[in-house]
N, C-alpha and C positions, 0 to 999 in steps of 0.2 A: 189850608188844613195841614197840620203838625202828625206824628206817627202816635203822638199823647190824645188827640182828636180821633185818631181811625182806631185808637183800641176800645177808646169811649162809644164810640158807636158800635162796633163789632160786639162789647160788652152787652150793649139794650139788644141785639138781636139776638144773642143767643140766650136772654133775661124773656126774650120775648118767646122765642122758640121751647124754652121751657114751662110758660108760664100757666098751661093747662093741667101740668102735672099729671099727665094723662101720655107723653110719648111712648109710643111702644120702643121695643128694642130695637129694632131693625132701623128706625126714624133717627132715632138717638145717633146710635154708629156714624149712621150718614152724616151728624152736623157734625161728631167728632171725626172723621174723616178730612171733613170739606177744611175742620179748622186746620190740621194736619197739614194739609195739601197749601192751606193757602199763607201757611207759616214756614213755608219754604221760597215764598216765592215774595214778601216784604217782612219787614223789620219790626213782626211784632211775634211774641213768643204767645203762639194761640194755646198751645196745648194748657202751662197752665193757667192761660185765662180761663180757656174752656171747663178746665175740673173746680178752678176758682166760684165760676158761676152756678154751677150745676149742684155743688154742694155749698154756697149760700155764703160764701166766704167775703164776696162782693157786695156792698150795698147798691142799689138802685140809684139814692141819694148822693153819694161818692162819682158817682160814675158821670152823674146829669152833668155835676160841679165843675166838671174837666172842661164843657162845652162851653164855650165862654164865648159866643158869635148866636144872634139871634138866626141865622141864617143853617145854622147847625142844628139847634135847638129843633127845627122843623123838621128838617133833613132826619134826624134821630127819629122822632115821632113816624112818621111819614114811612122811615122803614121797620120801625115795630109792628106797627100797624098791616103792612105785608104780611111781615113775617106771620103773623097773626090769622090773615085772613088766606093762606096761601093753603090752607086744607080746606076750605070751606068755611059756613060762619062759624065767627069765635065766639069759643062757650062762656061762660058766667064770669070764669077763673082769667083768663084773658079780656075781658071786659073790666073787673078791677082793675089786671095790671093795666089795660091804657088808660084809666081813668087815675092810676094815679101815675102813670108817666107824664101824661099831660100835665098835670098838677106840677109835676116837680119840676117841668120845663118853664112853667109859667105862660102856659099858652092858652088864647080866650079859650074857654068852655065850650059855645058855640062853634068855630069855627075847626075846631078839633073834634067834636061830635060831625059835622059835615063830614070830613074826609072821609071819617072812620064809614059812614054809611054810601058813600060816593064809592070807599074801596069793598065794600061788601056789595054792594049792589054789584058791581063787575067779578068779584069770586064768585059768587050763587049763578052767575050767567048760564042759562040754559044749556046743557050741551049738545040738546037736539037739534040746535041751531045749524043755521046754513054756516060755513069758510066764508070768512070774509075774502071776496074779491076785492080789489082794489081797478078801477081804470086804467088804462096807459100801459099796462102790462099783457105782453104776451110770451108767458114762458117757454122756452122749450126746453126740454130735459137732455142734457148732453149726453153723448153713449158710456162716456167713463162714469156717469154719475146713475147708471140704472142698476137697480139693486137686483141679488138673487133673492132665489128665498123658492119654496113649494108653492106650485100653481094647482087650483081647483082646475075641474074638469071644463073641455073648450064652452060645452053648453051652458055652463054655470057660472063660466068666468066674469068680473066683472072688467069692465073697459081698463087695462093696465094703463095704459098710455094718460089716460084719466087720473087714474090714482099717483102717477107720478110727479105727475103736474100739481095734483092738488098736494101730494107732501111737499113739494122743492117748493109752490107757493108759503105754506104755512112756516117753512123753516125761513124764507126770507123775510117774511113779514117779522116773524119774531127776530131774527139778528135787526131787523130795522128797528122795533121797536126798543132793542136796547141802545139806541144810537143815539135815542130821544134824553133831553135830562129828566124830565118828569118822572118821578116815582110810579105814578100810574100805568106809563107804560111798561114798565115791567111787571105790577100787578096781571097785565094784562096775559102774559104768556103763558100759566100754568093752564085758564080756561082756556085758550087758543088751541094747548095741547090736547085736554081732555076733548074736546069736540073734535079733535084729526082722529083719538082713536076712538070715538063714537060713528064718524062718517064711514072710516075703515070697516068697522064691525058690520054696519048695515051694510057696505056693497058686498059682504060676503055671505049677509044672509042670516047674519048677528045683530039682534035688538041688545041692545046694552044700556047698562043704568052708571050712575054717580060711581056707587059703592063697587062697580066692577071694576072699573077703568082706574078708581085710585087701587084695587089692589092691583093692576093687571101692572103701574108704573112702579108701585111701589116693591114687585116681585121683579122686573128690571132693573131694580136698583135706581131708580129716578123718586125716594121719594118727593112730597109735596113742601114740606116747608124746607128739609135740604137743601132743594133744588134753590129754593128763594135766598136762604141763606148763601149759596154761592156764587149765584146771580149778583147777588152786591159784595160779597166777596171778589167778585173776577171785575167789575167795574171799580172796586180799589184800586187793583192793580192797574189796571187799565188805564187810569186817570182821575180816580175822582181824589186822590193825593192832592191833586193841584189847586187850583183856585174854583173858593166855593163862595158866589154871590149872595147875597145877604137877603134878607126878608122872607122870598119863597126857598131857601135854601137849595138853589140848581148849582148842580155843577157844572164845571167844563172840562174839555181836557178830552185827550184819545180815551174811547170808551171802547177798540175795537177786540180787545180780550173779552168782554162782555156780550160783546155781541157775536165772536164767535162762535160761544161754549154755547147761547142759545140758538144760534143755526144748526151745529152738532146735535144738539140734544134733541131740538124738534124733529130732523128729520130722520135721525135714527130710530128715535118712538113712533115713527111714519114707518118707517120698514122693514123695523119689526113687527109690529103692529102687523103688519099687513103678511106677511110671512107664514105669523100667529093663528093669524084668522082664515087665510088662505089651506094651513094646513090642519084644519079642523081643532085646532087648542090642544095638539097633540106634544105639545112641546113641555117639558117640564120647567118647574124654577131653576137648576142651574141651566137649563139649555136656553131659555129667557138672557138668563144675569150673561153667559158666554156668546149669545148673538149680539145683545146691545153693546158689547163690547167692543164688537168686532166692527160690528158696523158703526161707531162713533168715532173709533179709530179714519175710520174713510174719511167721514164725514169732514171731519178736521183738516182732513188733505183739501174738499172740494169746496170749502168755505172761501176759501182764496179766490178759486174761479167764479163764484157767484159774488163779491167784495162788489163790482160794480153795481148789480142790481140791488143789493141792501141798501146802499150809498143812497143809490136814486130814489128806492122805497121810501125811504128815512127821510127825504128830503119833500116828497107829497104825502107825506100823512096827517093826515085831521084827526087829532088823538082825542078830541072830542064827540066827533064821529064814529070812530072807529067802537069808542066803548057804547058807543048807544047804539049799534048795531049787533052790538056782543052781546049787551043784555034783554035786545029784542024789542029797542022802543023806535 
């Protein structure tokens, strides 16, 4: 894969990120942000590709043409298609766009509708659901890795030692899950998160729905398709420059910037999250947006120290397993 190749994909996601026509403002900033952020950090000038797409400057058509590797061709699809479903199911308007991205990639019909509903069946995943455990794991939560934050009353408290294990779990699983080449696992990490602050909300005595938890991430500044868009933005970096295997379009390559930002990010939305809920929702939006900052800032530090057990996670996961546990079959 060529720097002509990563802008081409970069282009269908943020083609895709747009294509509901429905972004709110605050969602927007975010991809302009991430493009910002992630145009410092390789050789492609996001900003303006960013205002290029956003104002229609870019064909679709132009963009596919760059991708000249059937192995890419997929790989493109494959994260439209995220991008897309990374809020929940895609509407009408986003249904067009992959129906003719596909088209314009040249990919069977069949087999592109599969994905598309293999990757919606895992976004809609219930978030009443139980954390996935995984076997062979027994975590214990290091003392530099235990978060402040406001405690409820002793009688009401719920098991802390419980809740820490259950965030440092969900933050390893997801850095593991970006270790994986499959586009699905990372599908995977947006519901992974919404069910940690669902779990969080109940042990403090909070029933919580869908529409709370995206606005509860998207007032943290974590929105939803953002976050997807960065997530394969940080796996550029990380390696997916390198060599991209043909057919299923995997790639290879250190993917360990990828999997950082989502150990940071899950277990930061873990405790805050929990902080949140702990001290009655007392918190306002900027005092939200200035904790998850704080604590993501840690988080990054402690990512290092948990490196080995993502490694091992990554190394026994059944990514086929895993989603049919997430969607409750």
């Amino acid at each position: 894969m060529n720097i002509r190749h990563a802008r081409s994909l970069v282009a269908i996601c943020l083609m895709a990120a747009f294509a509901d026509g429905r972004q709110d403002t605050g969602e927007r900033e975010h991809v302009r942000k991430v493009a910002e952020s992630l145009g410092r950090d390789i050789e492609i000038d996001f900003i303006p590709l960013y205002q290029a797409v956003l104002l229609g400057r870019v064909s679709l058509e132009d963009v596919v043409a760059e991708l000249d590797e059937p192995g890419l061709r997929q790989l493109a699809f494959e994260l439209a298609v995220g991008v897309c479903e990374a809020d929940g199911r895609h509407s009408a308007e986003e249904t067009a766009f992959l129906g003719r991205l596909s088209a314009a990639l040249g990919l069977a019909a069949g087999s592109a509708e599969a994905f598309i509903h293999e990757a919606e069946a895992v976004a809609e995943a219930p978030e009443t659901g139980a954390l996935i455990e995984l076997p062979g794991f027994d975590l214990q939560v290091r003392p530099d890795a235990e978060g402040a934050g406001p405690r409820v009353a002793a009688a009401d408290a719920p098991d802390e030692a419980k809740l820490d294990r259950m965030i440092l779990n969900a933050a390893i699983l997801n850095g593991a899950l970006e270790l994986l080449p499959q586009s699905m696992a990372s599908m995977a990490i947006i519901p992974l998160q919404v069910r940690l602050v669902y779990r969080i909300g109940q042990a403090h005595g909070q029933e919580l729905d869908r529409g709370h938890i995206k606005d509860f991430l998207a007032t943290i500044g974590v929105g939803m398709t953002g976050q997807y868009v960065e997530q394969f933005g940080r796996k550029l970096i990380g390696g997916l420059l390198g060599k991209v295997l043909g057919g299923a379009g995997r790639a290879i390559g250190s993917q360990a910037t990828g999997s950082a930002f989502s150990f940071a990010t899950t277990w930061a939305i873990g405790k805050v999250a929990r902080q949140y809920y702990a001290g009655g929702r007392t918190l306002d939006a900027a005092g939200l947006k200035q904790s998850f900052a704080d604590v993501y800032a840690q988080a990054r530090s402690l990512q290092a120290r948990y490196a080995p057990e993502i490694a091992q996670r990554a190394r026994t996961l059944d990514l086929g397993q895993l989603t049919a546990e997430l969607r409750g079959r």
